[in-house]
N, C-alpha and C positions, 0 to 999 in steps of 0.2 A: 529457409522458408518462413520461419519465425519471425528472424528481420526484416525480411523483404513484408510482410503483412504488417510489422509496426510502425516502417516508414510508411507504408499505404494508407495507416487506418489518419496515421499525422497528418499525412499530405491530401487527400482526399473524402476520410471518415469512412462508414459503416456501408452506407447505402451505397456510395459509385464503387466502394470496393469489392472484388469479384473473387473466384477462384482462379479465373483466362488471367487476370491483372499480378495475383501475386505468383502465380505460376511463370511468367512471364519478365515479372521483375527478379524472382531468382533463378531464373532460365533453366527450370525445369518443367519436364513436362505435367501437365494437367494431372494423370492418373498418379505419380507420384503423392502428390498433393491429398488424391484422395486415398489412397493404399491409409493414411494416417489421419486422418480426419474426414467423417461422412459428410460434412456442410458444413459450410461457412462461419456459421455461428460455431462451433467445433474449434475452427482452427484462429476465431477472433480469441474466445475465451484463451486457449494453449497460449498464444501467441500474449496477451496482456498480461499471462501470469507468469510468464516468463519474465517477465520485468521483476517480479518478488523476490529474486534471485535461492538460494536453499531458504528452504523453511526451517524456520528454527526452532531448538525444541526449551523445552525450561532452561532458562539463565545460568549458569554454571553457579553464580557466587549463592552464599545462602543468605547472604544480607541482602535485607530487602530496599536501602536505598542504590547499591551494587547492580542488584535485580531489574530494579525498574530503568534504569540508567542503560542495559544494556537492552532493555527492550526499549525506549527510545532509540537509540542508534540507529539499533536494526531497521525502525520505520523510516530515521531520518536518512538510511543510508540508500534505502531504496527508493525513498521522494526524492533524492536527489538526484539519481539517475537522467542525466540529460533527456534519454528515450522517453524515463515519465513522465519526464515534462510539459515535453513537447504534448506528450497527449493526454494530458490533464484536459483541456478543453473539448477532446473529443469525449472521455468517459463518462461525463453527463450526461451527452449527448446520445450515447449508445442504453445508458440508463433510461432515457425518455424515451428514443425509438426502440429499444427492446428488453424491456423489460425484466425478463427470462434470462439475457444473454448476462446481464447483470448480474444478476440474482447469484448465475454460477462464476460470476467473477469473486464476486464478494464471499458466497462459500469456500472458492478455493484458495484465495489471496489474503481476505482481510480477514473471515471470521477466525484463523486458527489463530493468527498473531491477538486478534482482539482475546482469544480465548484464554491463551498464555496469560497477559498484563494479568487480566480478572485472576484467576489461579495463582500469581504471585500475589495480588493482593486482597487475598483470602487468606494466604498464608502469612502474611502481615495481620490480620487482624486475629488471628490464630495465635500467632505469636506477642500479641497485645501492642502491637508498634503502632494499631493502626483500632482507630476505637471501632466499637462494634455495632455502632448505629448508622454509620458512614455508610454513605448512596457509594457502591464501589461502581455500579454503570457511570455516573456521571464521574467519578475520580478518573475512570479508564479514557473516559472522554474528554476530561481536562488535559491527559496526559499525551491522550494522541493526536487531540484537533490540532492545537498548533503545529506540529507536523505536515498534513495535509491543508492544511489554510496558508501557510506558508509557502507549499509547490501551488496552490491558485496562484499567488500573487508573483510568485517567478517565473510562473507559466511563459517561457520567451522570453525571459529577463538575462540579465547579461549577470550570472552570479559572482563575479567580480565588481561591478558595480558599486561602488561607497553606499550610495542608499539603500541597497539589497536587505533588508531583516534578517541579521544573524540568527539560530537560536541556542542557546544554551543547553544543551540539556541536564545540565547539573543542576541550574539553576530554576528549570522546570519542573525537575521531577522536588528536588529541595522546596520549593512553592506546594506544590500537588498535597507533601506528607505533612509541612507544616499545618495544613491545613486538615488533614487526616487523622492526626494525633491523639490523642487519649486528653484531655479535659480534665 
């Protein structure tokens, strides 16, 4: 049901898609649909944050370029997600026509992960790797935009492609602390 609502929301967005439509594309019936979900916006949310694949919980390693290295991955591995891609261009769009439905996307998908990075590097500047005057919202944001500004611009791109924008994450996150650093 899941899948059948992420290729719908791809193929035709928020508003044409229905309950009768994804019920019908995973050829189940109707009431199944709602047994698990009361409305639409219910099973939009479930269905997009199923793309975040397990949430993850703090970084195993305790070094914090280790740390943040593997909290990159994790974002870059589920911006890469063909599914995500395709529906990058829709998630704006559900952003502007609701609002709300957002709101609990970003609650359940990006704020934990955003919450992690911060948390590691708190615990960087705790441990003096990382000086204590350092804007860590904008560091988190240095570290995660490229990520998501990278699935914009592959949105439908062919990621074999020569021209495609690699990213590094070594060399992102290496960037982010050199820049972080104690003074």
């Amino acid at each position: 049901m899941l899948d059948a609502t992420l290729s719908l929301l791809a193929e035709v967005g928020s508003e044409v898609l229905s309950m009768e439509t994804v019920a019908s594309r995973a050829a189940v019936a109707k009431t199944t649909i709602y047994r698990r979900w009361k409305t639409k916006d219910e099973l939009l949310v479930a269905a997009i944050c199923s793309l975040r694949g397990e949430m993850p919980g703090m970084p195993a390693s305790s070094d914090l370029r280790e740390a943040l290295l593997e909290c990159v991955k994790g974002m870059q591995q589920m911006h890469d997600d063909p599914r995500y891609l395709r529906l990058v261009p829709r998630l704006y769009g559900v952003a502007d026509l609701h609002p709300e439905l957002y709101r609990e996307y970003v609650n359940q998908a990006i704020r934990p992960r955003r919450d992690i990075v911060l948390r590691v590097l708190q615990q960087g500047v705790a441990e003096g790797s990382i000086r204590k005057d350092a804007n860590l919202r904008l560091a988190m944001d240095l570290l995660l935009g490229p990520v998501l500004i990278r699935s914009f611009r592959s949105s439908g791109a062919d990621p074999t492609d020569p021209s495609y924008s690699e990213l590094d994450p070594a060399e992102l996150v290496d960037a982010v602390l050199d820049g972080l650093a104690p003074r």
